[in-house]
C-alpha positions in Angstrom: -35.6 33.4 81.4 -33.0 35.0 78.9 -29.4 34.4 79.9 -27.7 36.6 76.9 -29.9 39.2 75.3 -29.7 39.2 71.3 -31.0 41.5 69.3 -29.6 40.3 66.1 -27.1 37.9 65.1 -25.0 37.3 62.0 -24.8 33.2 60.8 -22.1 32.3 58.5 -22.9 28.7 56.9 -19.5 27.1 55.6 -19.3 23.9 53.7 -15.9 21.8 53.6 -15.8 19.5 50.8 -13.1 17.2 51.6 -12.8 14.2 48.5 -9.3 12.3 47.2 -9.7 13.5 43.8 -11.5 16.9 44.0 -9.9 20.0 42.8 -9.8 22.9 44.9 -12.3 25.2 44.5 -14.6 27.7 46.4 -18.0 29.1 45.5 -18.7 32.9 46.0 -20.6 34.1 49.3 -23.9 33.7 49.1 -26.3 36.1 50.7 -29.3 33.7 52.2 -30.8 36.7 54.8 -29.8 40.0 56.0 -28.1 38.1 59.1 -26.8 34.5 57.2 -24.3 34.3 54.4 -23.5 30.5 52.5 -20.3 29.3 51.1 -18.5 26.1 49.9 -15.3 25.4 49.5 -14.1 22.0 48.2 -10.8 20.7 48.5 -8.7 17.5 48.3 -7.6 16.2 51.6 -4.2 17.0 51.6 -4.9 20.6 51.8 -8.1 20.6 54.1 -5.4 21.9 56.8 -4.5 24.9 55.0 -8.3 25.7 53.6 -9.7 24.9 57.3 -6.9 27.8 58.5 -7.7 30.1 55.8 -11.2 30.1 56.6 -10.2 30.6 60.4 -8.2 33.6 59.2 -10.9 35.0 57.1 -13.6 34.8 60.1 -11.5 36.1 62.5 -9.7 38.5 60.6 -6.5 37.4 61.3 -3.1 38.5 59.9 0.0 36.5 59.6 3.4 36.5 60.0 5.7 34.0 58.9 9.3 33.8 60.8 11.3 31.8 58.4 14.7 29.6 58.4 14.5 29.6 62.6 17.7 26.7 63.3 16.4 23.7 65.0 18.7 22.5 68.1 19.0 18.8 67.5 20.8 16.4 70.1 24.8 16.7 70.1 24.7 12.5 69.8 23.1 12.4 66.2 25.4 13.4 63.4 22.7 15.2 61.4 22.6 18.0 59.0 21.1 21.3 60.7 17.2 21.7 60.3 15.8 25.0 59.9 12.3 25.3 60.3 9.4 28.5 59.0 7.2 29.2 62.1 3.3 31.1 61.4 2.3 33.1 63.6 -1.3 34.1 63.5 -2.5 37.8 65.0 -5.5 40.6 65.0 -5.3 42.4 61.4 -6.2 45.6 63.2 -3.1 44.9 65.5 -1.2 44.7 61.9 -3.0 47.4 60.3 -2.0 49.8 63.7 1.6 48.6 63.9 2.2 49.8 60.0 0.6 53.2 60.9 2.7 53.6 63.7 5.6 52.9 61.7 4.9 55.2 58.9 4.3 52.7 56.4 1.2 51.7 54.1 1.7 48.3 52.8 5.7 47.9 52.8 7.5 45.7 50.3 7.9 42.2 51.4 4.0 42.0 52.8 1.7 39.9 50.4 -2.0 40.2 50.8 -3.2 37.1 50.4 -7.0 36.4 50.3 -7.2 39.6 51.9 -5.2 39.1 54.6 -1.4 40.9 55.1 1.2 38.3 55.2 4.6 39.5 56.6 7.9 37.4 56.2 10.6 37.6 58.2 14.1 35.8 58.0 15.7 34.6 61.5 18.9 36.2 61.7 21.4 34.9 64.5 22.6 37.6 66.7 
């Protein structure tokens, strides 16, 4: 009995290389099949967040936007300097790509493409 028809699928293999001492680096796609693509990316451990997030961004084809200097409230009791923290905020590229068409705009200043993916920043401004 078949529960989900499938006609074809597509398989992206992805190998994380996490070691102390490795240097970051990441091998081109390689084309196995029709349907199943092979990559590895190495990285030391201290950025296997960030490389395990841009391969989620890649795969999904995410954009990003990046709300920055957002003031922490911190307890009236501790005499502390005032934090300010950058906040990511991860979204549909097509949802990106239809917002700048809406507004009139092609890539506007300020937006980096990074890996392929539009990265907007934005600076918190206290009304």
């Amino acid at each position: 009995q078949t529960v989900l028809p499938l006609n074809s699928a597509q398989l992206d293999i992805t190998l994380l290389n996490i070691h102390v001492d490795l240097c970051p680096f990441a091998l081109p796609k390689i084309m196995l099949t029709a349907d199943c693509t092979f990559c590895c990316v190495s990285c030391p451990g201290s950025q296997a967040s960030e490389q395990m997030m841009g391969l989620c961004r890649s795969f999904y084809s995410l954009g990003t936007t990046i709300i920055k200097g957002i003031p922490m409230k911190e307890e009236q009791s501790k005499p502390a300097p005032s934090q300010n923290y950058d906040v990511e905020l991860y979204h549909s590229q097509e949802a990106q790509r239809d917002f700048l068409r809406m507004c009139g705009f092609t890539i506007p200043s300020g937006v980096k493409v990074y890996q392929r993916n539009l990265v907007f920043d934005f600076k918190w401004c206290i009304p």
